[in-house]
Every structure is written in C-alpha cells, then in structure tokens.
TIRO-2110 file (N, C-alpha, C; in Angstrom, 1 decimal):
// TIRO-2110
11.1, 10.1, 5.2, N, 1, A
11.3, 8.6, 5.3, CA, 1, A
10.3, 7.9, 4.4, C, 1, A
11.0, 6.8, 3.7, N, 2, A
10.0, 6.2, 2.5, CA, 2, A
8.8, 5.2, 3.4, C, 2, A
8.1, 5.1, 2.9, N, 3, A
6.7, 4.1, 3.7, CA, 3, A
7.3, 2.9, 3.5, C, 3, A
8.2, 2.4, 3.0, N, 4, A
8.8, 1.0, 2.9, CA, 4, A
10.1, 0.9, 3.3, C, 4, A
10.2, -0.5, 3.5, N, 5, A
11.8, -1.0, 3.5, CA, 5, A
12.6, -0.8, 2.5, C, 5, A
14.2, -1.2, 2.3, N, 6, A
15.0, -1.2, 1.2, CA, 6, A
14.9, -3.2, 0.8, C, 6, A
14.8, -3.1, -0.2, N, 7, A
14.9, -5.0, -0.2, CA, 7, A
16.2, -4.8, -1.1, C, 7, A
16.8, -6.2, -0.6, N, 8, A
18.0, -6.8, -1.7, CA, 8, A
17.3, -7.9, -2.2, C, 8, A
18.0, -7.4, -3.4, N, 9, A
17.6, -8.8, -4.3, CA, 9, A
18.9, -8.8, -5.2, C, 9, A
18.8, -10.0, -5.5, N, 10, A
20.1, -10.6, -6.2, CA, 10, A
19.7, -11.6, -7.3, C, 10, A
20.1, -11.3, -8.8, N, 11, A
19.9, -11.7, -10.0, CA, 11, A
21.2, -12.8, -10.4, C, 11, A
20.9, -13.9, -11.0, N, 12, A
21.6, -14.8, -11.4, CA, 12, A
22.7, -14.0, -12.4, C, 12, A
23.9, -14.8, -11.3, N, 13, A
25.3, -14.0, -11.9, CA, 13, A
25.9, -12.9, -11.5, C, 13, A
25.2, -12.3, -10.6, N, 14, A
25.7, -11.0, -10.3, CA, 14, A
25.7, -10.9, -8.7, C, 14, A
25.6, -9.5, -8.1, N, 15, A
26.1, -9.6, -6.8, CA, 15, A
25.3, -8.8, -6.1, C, 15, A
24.4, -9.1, -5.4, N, 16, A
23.4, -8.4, -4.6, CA, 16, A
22.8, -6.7, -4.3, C, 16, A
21.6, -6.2, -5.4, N, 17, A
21.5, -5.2, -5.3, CA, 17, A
20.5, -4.8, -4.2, C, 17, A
21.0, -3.4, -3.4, N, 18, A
19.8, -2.7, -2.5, CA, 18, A
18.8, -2.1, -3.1, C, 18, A
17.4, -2.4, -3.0, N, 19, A
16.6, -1.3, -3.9, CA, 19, A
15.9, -0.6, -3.0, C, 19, A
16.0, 0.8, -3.1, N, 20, A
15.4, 1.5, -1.6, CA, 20, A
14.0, 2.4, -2.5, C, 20, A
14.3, 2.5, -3.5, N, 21, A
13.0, 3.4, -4.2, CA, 21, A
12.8, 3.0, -5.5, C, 21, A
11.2, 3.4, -6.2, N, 22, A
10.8, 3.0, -7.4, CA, 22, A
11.8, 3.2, -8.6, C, 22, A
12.6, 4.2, -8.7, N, 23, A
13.4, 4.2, -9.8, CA, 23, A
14.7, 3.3, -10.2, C, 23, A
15.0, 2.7, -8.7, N, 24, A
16.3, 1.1, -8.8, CA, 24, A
15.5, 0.6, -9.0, C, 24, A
14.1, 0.1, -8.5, N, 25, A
13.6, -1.4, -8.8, CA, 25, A
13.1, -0.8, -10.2, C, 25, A
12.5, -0.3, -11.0, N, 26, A
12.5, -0.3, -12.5, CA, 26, A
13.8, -0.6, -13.2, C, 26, A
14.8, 0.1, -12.6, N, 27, A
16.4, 0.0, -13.7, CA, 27, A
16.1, -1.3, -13.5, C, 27, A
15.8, -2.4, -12.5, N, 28, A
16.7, -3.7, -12.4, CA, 28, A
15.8, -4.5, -13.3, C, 28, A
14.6, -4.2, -13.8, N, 29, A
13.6, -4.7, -14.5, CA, 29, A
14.4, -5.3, -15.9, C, 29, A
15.7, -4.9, -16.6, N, 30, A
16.4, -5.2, -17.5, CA, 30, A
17.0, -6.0, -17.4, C, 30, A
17.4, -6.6, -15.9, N, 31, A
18.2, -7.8, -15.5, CA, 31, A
17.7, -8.8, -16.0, C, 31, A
18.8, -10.1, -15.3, N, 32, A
17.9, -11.7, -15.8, CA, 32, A
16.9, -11.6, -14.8, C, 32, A
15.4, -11.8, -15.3, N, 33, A
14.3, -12.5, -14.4, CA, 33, A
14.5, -13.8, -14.7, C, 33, A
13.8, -15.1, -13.8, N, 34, A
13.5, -16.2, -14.0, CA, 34, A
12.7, -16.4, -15.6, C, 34, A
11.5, -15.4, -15.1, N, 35, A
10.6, -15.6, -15.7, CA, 35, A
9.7, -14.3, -16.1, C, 35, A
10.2, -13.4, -17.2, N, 36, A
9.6, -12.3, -17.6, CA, 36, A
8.1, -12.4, -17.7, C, 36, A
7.8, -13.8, -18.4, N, 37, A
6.1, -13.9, -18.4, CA, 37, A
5.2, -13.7, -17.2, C, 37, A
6.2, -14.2, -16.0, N, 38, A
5.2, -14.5, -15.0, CA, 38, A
4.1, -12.9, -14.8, C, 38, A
3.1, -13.2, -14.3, N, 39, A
2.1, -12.8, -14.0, CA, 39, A
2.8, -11.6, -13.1, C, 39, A
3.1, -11.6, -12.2, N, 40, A
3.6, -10.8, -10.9, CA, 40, A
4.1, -10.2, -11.2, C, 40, A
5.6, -10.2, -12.4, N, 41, A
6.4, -9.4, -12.9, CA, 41, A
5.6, -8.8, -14.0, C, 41, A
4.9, -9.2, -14.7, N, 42, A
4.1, -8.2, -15.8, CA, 42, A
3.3, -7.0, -15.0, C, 42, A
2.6, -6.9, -13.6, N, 43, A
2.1, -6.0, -13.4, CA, 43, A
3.5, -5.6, -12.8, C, 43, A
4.1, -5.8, -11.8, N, 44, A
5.3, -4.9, -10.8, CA, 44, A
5.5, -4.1, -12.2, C, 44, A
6.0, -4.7, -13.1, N, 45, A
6.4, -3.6, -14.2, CA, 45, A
5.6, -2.8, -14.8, C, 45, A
4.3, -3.0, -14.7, N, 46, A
3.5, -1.8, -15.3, CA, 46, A
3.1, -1.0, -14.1, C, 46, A
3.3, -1.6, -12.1, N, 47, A
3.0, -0.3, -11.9, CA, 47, A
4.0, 0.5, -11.6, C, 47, A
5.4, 0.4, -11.7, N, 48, A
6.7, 0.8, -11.5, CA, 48, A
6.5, 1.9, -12.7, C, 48, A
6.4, 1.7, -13.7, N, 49, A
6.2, 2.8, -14.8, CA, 49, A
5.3, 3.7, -14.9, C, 49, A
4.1, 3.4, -14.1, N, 50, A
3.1, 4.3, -13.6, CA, 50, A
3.5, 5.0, -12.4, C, 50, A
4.3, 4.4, -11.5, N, 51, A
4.3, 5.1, -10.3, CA, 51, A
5.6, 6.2, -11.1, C, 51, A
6.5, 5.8, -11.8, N, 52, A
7.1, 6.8, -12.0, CA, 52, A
6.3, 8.1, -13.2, C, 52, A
5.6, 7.6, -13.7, N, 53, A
4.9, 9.0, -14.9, CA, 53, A
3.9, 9.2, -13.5, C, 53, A
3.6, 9.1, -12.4, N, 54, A
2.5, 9.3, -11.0, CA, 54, A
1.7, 9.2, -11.1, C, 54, A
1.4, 8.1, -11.7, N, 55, A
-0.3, 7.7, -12.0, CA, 55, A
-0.1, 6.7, -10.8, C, 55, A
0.4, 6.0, -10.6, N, 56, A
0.2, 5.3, -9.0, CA, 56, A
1.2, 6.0, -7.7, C, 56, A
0.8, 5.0, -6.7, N, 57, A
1.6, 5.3, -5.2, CA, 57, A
2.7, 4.5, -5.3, C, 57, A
3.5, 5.3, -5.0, N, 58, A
4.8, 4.5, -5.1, CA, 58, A
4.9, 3.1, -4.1, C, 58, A
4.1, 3.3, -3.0, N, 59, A
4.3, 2.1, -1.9, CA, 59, A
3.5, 0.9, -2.8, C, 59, A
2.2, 1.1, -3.9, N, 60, A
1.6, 0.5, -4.3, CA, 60, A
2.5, -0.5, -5.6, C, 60, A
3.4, 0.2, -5.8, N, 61, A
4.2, -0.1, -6.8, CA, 61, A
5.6, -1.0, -6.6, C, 61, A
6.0, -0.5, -5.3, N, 62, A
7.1, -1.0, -4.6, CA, 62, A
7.3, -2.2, -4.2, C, 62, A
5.7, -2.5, -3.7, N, 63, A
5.4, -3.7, -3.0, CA, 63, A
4.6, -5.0, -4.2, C, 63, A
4.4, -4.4, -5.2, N, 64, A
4.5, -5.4, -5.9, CA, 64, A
5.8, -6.0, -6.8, C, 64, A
6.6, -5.1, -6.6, N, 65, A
7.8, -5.3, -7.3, CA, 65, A
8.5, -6.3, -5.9, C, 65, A
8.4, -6.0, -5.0, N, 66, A
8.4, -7.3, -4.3, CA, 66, A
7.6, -8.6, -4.3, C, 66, A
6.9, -8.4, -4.3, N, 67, A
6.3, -9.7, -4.6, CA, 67, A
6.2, -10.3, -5.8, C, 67, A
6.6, -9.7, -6.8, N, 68, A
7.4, -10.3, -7.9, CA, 68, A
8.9, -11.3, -7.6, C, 68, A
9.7, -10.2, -6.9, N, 69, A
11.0, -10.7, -6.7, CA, 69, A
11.0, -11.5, -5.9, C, 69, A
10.3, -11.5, -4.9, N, 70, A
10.5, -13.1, -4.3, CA, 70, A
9.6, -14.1, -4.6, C, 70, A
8.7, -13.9, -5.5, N, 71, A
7.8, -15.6, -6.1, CA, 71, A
9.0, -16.0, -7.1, C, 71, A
10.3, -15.0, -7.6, N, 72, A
11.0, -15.8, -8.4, CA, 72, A
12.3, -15.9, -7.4, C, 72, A
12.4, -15.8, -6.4, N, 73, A
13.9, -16.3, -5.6, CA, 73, A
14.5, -15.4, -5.9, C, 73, A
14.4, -13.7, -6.1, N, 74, A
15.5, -12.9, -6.0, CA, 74, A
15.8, -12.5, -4.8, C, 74, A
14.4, -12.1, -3.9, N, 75, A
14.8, -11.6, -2.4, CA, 75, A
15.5, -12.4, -1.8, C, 75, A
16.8, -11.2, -1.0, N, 76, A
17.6, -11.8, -0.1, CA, 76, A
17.2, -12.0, 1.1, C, 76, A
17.2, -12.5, 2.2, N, 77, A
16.7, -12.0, 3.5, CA, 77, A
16.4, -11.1, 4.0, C, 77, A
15.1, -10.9, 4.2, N, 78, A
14.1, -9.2, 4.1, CA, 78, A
13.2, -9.3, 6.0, C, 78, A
14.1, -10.0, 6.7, N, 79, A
13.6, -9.8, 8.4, CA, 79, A
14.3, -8.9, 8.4, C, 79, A
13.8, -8.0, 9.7, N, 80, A
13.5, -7.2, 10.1, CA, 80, A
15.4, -7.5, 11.5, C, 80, A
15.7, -6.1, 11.6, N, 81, A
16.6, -6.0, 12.1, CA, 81, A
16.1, -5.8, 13.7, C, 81, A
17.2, -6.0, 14.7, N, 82, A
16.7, -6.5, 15.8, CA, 82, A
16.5, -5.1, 16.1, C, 82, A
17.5, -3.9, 15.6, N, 83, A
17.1, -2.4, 16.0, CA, 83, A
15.9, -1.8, 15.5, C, 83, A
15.3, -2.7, 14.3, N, 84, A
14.0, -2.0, 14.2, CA, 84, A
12.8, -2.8, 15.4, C, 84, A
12.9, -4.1, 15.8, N, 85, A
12.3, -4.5, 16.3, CA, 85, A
11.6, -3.7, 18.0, C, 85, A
13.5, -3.4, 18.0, N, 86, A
13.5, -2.6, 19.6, CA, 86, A
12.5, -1.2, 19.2, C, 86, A
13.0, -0.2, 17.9, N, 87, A
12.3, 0.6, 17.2, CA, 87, A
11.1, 0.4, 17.4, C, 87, A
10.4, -0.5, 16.9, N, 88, A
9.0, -1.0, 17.0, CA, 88, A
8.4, -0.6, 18.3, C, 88, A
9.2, -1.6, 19.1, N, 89, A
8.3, -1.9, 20.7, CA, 89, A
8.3, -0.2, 21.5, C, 89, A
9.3, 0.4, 21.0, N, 90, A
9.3, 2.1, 21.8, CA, 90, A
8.2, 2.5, 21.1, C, 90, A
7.7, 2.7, 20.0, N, 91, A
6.8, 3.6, 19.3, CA, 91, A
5.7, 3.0, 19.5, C, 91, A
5.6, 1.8, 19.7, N, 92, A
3.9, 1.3, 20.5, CA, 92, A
3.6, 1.7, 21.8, C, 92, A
4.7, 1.7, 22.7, N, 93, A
4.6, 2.5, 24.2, CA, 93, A
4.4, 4.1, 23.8, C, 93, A
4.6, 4.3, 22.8, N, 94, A
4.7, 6.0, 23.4, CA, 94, A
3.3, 6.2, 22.2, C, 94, A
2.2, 5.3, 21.5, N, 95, A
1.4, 5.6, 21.0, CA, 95, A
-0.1, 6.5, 22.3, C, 95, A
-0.2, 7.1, 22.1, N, 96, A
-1.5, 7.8, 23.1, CA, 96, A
-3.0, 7.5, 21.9, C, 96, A
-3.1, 7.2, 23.1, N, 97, A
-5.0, 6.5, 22.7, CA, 97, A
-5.8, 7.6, 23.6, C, 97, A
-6.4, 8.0, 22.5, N, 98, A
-7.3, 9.0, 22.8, CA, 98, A
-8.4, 8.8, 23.7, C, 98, A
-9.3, 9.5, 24.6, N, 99, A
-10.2, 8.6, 25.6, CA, 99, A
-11.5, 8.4, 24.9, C, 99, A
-12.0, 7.3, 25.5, N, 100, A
-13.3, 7.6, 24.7, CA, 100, A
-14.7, 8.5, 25.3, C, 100, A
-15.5, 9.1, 24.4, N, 101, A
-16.3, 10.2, 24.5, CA, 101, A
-17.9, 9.9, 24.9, C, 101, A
END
C-alpha cells in the first residue's frame, strides 16, 4: 500500500485525472498548468524526476506535486471518505501502547 492518497486533479479542458503514483503525476506535468513558472510547480517537477531516477522518496515527491496542484486549482476534492474515516477510528482502538518502564 502507497504512504499516500490517490488525488484527482483536473486540467483546463479536459476531464478529471486519478493520480495514485509518481509516474501519472510526472506524465500530467505536460498538461495545461496555470502557471508553469510558479515556484511549487518548478520544484514538484524536479522532485518527480528525481524520485523517479530514486534520488528522492516518492511520498517526498508526491506531496509536493500536490501542493503544486492545488495552489493552482487543479485539485478536485481530496476529503477523506467516510470509510476511511471509520478505517481511521478502528486502527487507533486497536493501537497497543507499550507500558512504561
């Protein structure tokens, strides 16, 4: 299982893509951006290309390429589904805390 979510993002003109790993969110790097200059999309794209030759972490790379896509309004709605939520609340009950010594 990947350390991240899948985000949709959707590019002016076209119809909403899923990106679940570093190699969709690089292909989509050829699409329309807002704003190719901006700051946020110059590094997402340089660590997207490092994380694929594995000079970075892919989570490290992923999550900038989000935060690229949504400082320019590509992310679609990225909440959290009510099954992961429920997901959530089971795996904090069944976490075991070790005693202390």
């Amino acid at each position: 299982m990947p350390d991240f979510l899948p985000l949709t993002v959707k590019f002016p003109g076209s119809r909403p893509i899923l990106i679940s790993n570093v190699a969709e969110a690089a292909a989509t790097l050829s699409k329309t951006w807002p704003d190719r200059t901006n700051a946020a999309y110059v590094n997402a794209a340089s660590l997207l290309s490092k994380a694929i030759a594995g000079t970075c972490r892919p989570k490290v790379a992923f999550e900038a390429y989000r935060i690229a896509a949504g400082r320019q309004g590509l992310l679609l709605d990225g909440s959290r589904s009510a099954a992961l939520h429920v997901l959530d609340a089971l795996c904090r009950e069944l976490v075991i805390v070790p005693p202390e010594v």
